[in-house]
Backbone bond lengths (Angstrom), bond angles and torsions (degrees), N, CA, C in turn:
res aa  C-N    CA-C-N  psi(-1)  N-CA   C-N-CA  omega(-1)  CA-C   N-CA-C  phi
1 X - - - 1.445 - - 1.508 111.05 -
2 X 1.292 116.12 166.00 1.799 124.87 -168.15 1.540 83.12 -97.73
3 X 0.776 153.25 -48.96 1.645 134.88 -141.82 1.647 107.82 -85.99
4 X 1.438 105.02 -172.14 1.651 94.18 -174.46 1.482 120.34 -100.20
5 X 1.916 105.52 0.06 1.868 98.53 162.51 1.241 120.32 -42.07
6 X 1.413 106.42 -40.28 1.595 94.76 -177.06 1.974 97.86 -112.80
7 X 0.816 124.03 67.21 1.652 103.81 145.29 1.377 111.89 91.70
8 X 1.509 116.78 -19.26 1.811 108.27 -176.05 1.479 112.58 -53.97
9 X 1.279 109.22 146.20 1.419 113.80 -168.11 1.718 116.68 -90.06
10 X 1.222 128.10 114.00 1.239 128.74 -176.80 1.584 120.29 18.98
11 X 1.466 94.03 -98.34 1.563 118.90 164.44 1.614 115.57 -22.69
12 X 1.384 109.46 102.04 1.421 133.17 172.25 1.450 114.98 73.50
13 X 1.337 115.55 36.86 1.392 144.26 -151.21 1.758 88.51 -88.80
14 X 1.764 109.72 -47.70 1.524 91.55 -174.06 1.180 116.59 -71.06
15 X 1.683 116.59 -49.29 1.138 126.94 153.84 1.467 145.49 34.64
16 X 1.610 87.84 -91.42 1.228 147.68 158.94 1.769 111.38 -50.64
17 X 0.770 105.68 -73.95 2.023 127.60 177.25 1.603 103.11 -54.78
18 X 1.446 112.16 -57.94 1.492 115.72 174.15 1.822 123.00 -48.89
19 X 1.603 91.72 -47.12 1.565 81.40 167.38 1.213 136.46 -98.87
20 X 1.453 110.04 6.94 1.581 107.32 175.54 1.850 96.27 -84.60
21 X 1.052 140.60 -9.86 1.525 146.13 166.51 1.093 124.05 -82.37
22 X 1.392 116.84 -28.48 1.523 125.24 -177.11 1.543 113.47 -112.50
23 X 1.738 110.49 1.27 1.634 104.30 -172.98 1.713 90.03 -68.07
24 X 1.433 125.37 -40.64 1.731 112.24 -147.42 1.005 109.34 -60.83
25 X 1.602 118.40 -43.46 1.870 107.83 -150.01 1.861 75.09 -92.25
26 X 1.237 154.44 -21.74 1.204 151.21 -177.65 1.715 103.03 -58.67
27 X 1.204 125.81 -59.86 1.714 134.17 176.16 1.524 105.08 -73.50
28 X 1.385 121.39 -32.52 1.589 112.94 165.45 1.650 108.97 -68.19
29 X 1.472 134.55 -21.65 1.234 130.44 -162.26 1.247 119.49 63.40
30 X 1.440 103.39 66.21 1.508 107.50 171.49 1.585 103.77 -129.83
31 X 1.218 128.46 0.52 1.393 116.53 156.86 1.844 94.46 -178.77
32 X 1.147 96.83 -155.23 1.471 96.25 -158.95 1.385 144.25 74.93
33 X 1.278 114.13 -159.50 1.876 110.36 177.32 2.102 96.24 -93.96
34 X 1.513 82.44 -179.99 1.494 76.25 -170.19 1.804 108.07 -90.21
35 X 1.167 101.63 -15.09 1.904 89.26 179.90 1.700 114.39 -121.73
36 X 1.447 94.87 90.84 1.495 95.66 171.56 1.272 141.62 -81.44
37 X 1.002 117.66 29.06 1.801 132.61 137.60 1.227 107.33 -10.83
38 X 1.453 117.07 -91.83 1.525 120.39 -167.01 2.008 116.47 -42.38
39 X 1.201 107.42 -36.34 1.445 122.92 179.54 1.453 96.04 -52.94
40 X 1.052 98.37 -77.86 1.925 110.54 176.36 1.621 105.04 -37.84
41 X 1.338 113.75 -94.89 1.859 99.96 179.25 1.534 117.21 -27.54
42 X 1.631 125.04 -42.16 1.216 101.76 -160.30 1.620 108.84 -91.00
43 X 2.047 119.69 -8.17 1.233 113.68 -179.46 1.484 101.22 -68.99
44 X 0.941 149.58 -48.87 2.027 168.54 -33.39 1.708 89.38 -178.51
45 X 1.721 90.16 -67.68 1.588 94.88 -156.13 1.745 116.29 -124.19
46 X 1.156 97.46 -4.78 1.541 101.17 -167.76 1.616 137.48 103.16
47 X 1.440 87.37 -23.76 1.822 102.49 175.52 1.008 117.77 -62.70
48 X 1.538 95.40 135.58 1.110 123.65 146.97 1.975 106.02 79.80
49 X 1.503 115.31 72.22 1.535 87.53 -154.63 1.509 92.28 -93.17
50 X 1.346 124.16 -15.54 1.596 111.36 -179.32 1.784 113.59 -54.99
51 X 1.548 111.01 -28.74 1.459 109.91 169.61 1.824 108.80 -67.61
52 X 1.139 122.76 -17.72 1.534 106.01 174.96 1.316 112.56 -87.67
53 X 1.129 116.20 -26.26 1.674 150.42 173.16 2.278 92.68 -37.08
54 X 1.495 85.75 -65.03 1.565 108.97 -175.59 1.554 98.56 -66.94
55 X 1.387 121.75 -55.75 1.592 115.52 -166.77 1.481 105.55 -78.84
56 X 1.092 137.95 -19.77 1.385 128.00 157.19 1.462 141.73 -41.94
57 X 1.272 93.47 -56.50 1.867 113.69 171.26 1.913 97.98 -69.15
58 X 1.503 125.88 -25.56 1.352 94.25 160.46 1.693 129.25 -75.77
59 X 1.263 117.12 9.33 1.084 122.16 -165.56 1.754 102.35 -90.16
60 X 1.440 123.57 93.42 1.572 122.74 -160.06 1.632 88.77 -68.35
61 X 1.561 134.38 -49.90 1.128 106.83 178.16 1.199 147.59 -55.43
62 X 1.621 106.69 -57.53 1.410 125.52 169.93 1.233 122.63 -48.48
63 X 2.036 123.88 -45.33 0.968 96.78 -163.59 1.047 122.35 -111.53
64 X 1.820 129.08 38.74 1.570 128.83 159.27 1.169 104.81 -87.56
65 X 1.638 127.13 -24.97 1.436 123.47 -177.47 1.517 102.45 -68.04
66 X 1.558 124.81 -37.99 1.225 114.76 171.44 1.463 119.91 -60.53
67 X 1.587 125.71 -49.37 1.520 119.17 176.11 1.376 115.33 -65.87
68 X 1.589 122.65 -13.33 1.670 116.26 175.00 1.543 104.16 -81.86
69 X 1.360 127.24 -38.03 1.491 137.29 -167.00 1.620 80.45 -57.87
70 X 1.320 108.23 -85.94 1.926 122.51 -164.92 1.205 115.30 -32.80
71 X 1.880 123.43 -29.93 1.433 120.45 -173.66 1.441 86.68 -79.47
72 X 1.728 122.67 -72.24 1.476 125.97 -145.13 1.545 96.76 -49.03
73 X 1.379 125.01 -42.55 1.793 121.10 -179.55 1.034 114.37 -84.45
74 X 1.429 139.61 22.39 1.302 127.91 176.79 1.296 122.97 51.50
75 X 1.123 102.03 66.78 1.557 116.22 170.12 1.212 115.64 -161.04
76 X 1.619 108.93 148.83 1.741 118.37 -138.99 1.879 81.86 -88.29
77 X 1.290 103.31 -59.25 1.384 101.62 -174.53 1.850 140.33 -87.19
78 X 1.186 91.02 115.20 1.587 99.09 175.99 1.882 146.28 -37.13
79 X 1.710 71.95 -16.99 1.353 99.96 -163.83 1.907 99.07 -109.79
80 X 1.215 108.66 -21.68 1.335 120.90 172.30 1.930 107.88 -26.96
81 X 1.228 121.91 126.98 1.821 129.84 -179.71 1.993 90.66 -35.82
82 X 1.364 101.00 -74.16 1.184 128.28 179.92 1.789 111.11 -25.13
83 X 0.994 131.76 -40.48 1.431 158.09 -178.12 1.589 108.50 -68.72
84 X 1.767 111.27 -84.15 1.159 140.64 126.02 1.975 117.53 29.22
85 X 1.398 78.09 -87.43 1.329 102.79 -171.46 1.253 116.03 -56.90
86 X 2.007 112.34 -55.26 1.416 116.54 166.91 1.309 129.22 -30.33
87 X 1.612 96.48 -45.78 1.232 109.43 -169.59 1.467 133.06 -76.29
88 X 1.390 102.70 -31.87 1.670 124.88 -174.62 2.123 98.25 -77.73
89 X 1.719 91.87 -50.75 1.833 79.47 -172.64 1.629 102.08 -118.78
90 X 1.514 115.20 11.32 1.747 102.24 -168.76 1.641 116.10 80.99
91 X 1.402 85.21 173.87 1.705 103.78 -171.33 1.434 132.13 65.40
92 X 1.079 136.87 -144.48 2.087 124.27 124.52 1.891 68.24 106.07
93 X 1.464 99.34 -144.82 1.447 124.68 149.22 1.730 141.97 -20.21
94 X 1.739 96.26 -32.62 0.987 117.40 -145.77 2.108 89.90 -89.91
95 X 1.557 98.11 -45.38 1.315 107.43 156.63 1.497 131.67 -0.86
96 X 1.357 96.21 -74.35 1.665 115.99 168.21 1.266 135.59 -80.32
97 X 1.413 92.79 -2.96 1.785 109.20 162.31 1.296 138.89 -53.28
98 X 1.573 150.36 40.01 1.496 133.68 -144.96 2.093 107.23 -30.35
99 X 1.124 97.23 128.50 1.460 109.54 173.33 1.592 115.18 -65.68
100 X 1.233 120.63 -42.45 1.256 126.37 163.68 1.280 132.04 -71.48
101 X 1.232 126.07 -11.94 1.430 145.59 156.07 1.472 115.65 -65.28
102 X 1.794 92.02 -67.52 1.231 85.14 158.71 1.760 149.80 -36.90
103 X 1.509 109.99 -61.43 0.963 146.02 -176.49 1.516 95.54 -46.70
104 X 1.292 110.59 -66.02 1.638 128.20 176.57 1.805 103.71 -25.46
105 X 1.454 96.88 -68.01 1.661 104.70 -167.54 1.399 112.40 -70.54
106 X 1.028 98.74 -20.52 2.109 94.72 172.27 1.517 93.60 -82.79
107 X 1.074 151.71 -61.84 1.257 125.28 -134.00 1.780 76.72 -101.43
108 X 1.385 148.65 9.99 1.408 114.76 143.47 1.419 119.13 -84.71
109 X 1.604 130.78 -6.19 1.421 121.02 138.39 0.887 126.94 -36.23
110 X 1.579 114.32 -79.41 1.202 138.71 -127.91 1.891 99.95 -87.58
111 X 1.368 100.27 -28.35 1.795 103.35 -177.36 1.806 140.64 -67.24
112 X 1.527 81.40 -33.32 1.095 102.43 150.49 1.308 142.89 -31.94
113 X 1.501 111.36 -71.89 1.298 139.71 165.03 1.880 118.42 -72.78
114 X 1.368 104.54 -13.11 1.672 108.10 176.73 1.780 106.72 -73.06
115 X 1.415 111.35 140.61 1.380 139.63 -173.90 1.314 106.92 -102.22
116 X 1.280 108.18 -172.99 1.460 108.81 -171.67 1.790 111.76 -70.03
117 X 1.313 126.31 -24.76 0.995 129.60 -179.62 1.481 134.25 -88.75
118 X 1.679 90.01 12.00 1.751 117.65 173.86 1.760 102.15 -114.32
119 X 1.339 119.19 18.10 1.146 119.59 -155.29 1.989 109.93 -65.15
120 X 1.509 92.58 -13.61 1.729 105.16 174.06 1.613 105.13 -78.29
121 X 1.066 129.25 -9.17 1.709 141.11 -166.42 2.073 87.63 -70.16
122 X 1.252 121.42 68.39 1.211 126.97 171.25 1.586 114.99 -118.89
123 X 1.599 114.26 168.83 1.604 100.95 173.39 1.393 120.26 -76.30
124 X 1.810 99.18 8.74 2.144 88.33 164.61 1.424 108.24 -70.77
125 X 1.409 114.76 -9.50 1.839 100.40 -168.61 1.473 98.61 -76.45
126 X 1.072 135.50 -25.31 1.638 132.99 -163.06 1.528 106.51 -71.48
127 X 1.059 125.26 3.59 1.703 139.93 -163.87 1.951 83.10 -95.01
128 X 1.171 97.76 -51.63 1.794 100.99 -163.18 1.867 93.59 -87.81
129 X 1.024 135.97 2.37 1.338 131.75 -163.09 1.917 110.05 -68.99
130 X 1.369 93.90 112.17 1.664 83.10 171.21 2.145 99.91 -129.84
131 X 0.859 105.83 -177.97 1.381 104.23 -170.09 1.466 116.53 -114.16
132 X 2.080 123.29 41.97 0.499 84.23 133.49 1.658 104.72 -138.78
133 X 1.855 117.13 -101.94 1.474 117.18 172.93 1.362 118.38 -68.39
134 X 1.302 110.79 -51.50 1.884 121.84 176.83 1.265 126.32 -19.03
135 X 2.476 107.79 -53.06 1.124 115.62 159.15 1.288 136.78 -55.05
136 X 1.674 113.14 -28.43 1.316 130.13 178.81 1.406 103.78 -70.00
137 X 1.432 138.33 -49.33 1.235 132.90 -135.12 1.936 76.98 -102.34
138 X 1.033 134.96 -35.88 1.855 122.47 -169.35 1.589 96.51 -116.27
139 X 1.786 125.11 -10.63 1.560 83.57 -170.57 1.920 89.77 -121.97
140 X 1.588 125.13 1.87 1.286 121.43 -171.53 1.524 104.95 -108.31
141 X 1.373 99.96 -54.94 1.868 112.59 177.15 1.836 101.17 -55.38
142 X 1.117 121.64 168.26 1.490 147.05 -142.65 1.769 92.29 -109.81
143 X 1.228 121.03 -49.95 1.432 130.02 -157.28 1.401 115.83 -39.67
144 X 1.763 121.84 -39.38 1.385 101.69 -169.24 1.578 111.43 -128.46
145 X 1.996 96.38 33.59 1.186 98.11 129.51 1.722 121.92 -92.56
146 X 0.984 111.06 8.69 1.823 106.09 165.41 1.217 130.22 -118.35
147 X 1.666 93.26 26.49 1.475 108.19 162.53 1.803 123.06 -81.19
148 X 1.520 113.83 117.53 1.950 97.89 -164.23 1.522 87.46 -124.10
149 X 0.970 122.48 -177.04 1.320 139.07 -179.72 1.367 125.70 -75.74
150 X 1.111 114.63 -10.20 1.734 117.94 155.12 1.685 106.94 -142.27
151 X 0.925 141.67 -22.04 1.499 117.96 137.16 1.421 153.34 -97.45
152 X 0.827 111.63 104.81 1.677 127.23 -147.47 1.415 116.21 -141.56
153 X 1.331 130.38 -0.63 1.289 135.79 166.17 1.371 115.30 -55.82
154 X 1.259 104.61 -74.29 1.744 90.52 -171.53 1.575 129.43 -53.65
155 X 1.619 97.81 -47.85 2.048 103.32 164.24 1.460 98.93 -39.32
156 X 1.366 121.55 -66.42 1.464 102.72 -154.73 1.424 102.62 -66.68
157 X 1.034 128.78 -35.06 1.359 113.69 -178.02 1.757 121.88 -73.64
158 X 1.265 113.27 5.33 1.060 119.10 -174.79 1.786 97.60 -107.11
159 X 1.408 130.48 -43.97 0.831 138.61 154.61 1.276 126.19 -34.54
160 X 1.558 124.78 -57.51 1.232 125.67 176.31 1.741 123.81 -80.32
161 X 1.424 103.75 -9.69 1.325 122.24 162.94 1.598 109.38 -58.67
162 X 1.081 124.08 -73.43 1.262 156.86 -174.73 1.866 121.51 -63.18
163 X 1.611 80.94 -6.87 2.069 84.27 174.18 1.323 88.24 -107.57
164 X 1.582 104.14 159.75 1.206 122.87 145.43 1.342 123.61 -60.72
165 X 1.462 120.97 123.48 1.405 121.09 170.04 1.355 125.72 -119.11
166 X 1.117 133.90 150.67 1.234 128.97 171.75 1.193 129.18 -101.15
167 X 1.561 138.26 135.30 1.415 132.24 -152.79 1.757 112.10 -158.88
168 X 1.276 102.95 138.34 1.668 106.84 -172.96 1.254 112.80 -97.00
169 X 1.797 142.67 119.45 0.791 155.83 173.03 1.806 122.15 -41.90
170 X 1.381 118.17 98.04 1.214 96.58 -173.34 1.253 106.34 -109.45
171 X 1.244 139.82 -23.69 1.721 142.50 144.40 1.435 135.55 -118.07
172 X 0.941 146.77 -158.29 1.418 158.43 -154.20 1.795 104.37 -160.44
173 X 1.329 114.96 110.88 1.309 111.75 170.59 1.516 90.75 -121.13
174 X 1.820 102.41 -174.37 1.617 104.83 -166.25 1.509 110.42 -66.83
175 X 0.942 120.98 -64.14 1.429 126.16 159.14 1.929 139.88 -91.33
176 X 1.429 104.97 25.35 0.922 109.66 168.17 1.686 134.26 -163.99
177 X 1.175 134.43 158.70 1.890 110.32 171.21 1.021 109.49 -107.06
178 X 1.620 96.50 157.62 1.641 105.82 -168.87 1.944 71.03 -101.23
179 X 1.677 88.62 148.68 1.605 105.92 163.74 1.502 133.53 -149.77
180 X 1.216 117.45 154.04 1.741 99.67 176.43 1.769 105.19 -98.24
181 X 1.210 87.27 145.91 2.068 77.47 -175.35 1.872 81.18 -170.76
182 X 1.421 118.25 167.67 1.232 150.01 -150.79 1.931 108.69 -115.40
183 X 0.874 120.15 103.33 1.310 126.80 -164.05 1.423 107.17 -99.97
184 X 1.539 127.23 123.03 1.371 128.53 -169.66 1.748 100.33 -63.39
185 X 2.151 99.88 159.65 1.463 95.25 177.28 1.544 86.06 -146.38
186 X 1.407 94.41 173.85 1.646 112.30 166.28 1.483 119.01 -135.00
187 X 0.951 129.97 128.85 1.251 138.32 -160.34 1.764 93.11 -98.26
188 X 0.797 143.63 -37.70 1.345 156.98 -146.24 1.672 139.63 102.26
189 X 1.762 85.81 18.33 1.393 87.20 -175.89 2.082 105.00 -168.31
190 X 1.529 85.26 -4.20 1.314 92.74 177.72 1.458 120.09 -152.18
191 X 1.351 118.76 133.54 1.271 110.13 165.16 1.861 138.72 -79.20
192 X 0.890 124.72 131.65 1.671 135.67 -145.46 1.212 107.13 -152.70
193 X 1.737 114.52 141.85 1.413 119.67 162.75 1.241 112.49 -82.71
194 X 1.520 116.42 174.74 1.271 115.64 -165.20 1.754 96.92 -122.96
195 X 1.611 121.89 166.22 1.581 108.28 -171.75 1.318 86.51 -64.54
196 X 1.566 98.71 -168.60 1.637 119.13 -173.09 1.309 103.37 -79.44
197 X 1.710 121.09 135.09 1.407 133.70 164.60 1.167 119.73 -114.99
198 X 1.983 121.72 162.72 1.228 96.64 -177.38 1.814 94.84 -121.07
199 X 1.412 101.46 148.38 1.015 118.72 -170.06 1.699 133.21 -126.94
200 X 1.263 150.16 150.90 1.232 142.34 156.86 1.463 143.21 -86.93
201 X 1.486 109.79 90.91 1.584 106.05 -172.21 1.470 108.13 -105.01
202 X 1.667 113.76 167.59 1.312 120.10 -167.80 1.273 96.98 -86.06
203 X 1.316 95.01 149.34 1.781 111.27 171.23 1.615 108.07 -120.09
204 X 1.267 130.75 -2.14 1.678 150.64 174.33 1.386 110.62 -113.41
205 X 1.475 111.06 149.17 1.405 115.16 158.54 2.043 86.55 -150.46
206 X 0.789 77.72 140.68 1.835 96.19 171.76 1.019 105.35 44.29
207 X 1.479 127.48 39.73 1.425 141.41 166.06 1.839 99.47 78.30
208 X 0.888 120.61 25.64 1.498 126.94 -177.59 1.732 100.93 -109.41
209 X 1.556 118.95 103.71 0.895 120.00 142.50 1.856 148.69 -8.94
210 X 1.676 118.22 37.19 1.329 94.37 -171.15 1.705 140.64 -37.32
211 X 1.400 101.37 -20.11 1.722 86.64 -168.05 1.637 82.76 -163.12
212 X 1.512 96.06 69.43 1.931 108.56 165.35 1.692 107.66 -44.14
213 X 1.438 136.64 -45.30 1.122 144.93 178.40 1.546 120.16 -63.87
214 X 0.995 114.19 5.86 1.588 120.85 -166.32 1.449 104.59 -87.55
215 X 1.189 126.28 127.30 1.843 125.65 -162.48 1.511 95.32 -147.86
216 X 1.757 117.04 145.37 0.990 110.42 170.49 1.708 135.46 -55.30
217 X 1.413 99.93 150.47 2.017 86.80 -161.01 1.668 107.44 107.31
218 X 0.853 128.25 -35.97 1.320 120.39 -152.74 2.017 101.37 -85.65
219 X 1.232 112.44 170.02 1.282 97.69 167.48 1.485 109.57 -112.97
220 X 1.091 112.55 165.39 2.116 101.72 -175.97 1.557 90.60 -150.46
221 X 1.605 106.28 160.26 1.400 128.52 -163.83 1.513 108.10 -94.44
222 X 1.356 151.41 84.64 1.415 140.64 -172.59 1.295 110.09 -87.60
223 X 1.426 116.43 126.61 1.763 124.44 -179.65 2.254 85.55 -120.08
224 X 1.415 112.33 133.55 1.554 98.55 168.31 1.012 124.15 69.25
225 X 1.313 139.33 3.84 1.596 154.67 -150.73 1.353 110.11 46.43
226 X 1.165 124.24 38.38 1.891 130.65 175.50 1.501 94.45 -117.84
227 X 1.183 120.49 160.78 1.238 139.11 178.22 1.384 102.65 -91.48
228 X 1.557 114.05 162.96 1.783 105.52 -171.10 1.880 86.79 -133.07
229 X 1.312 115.14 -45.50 1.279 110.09 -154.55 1.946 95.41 174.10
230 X 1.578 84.18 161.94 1.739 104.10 -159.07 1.827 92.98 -81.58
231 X 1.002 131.95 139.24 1.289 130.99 165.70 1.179 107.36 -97.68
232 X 1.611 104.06 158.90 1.735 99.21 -178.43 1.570 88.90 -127.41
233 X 1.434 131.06 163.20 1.529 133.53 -170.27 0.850 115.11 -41.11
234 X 1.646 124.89 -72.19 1.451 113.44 -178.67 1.886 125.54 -52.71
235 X 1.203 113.96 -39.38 1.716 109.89 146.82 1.234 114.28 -30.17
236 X 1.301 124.33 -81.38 1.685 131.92 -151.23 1.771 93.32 -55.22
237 X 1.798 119.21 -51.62 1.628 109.18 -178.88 1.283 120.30 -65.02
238 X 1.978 116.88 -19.77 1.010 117.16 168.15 1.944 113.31 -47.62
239 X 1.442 99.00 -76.47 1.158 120.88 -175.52 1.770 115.25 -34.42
240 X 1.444 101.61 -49.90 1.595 108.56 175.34 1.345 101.25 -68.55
241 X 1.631 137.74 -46.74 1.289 103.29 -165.02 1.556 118.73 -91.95
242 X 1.501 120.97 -9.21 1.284 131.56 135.55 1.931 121.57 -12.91
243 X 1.670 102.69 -75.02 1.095 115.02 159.82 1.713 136.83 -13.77
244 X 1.751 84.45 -85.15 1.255 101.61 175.36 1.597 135.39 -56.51
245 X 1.195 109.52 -27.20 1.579 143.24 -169.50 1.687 86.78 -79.23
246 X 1.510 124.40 -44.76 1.436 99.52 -164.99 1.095 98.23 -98.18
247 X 1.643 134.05 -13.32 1.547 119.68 -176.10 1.358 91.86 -72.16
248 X 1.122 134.13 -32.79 1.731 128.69 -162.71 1.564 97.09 -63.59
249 X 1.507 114.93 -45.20 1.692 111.26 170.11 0.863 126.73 -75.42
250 X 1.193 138.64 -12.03 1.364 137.96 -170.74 1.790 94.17 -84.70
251 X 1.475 109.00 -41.40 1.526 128.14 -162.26 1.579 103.72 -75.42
252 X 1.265 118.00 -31.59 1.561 130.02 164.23 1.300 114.74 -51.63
253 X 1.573 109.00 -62.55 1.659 106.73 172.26 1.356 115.60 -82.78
254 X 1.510 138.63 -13.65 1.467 122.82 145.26 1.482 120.57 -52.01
255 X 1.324 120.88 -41.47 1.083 102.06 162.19 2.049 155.08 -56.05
256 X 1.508 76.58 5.64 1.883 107.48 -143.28 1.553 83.33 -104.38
257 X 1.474 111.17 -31.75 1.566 118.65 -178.43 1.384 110.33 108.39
258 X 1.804 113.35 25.14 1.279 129.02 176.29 1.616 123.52 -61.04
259 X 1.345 123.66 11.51 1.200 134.21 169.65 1.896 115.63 -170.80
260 X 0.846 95.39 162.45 1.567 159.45 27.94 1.533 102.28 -104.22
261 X 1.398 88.86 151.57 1.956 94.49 172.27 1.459 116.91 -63.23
């Protein structure tokens, strides 16, 4: 694994961490540059990190939340583990962040450049503002305002694609792990996890091994139904209470009559 539960060595540590999280929806084509190759070699193996360096800054979502995280904490680099990390599962750094500060400086990026289909990109979003992906994927992206009471399939599935989840390894198949992990729901009026299910995500893409180290027991990070990286405890409570904290906001302004668009 890239992170430091197990042992990765400083040097290109964010790098490294950034693209094993950002290769999926990047090779699915959901944002990013167009050839994610380099993402893949450098989550895998380490290569080449000035090319993630380059494929990062195309990432219009990800990477102002990384230069707002790095300014508000005092830190030069964006790409810093520390940075990174906040961002992909919460907490860390991100902790000491004011949310409303935050919140503030992304949407004076980000507003600018919003179209008609960001037309929610207002100062009600700064109410839900946390610093890192979680907020992006339920309180910046569009999706669960087009969640309604009898159509709701695709948002949620686009939604639960697109969060970080956390999931426990219960086997090893050739190309994939079976796992138990918690699958988002909607009742028609709220967003909610679901008990634990067991499920099959990829651990390969182009015959490339993401996470050769992955053994039953372990916990692992799923972005897209791909695995990203091994979590170690305090991660996995990071990640869950990350979670929960924004469905409770997101579920505040659904309640308010925050969707459908």
């Amino acid at each position: 694994m890239s992170g430091p539960a197990r042992g990765a060595t400083a040097e290109f540590a964010g790098e490294r961490l950034f693209a094993r999280y950002a290769h999926a929806p990047n090779e699915l084509g959901y944002c990013g540059p167009a050839d994610s190759r380099p993402l893949l070699d450098a989550g895998v193996t380490g290569a080449d990190p000035a090319a993630v360096r380059a494929a990062a800054r195309a990432f219009h979502g990800a990477w102002p939340y990384l230069e707002i995280i790095a300014r508000l904490a005092g830190i030069a680099d964006p790409l810093d583990h520390r940075v990174v990390e906040a961002y992909w599962i919460g907490g860390g750094i991100g902790d000491a962040i004011d949310a409303a500060e935050f919140g503030r400086a992304l949407l004076a990026h980000i507003k600018p450049q919003a179209g008609h289909y960001w037309r929610h990109l207002t100062e009600d979003v700064i109410e839900e503002a946390a610093p890192n992906h979680c907020f992006h994927v339920f309180g910046v992206y569009p999706w669960s305002r087009l969640l309604g009471p009898v159509h709701f399939e695709h948002p949620l599935q686009v939604l639960d694609g697109c969060r970080i989840r956390w999931a426990t390894v219960l086997e090893r198949e050739e190309d994939h792990l079976v796992v138990r992990t918690r699958r988002l729901t909607w009742d028609g009026g709220r967003l909610g996890l679901s008990e634990p299910v067991v499920e099959r995500v990829a651990r390969t893409v182009g015959g490339i091994d993401l996470l050769p180290g992955a053994r039953p027991g372990d916990r692992v990070a799923v972005h897209w139904s791909r695995v990203c990286d091994v979590l170690t405890p305090e991660q996995v409570e990071r990640l869950r209470r990350t979670t929960l904290a924004q469905l409770e906001a997101t579920n505040r302004r659904l309640a308010r009559g925050g969707g459908p668009a």
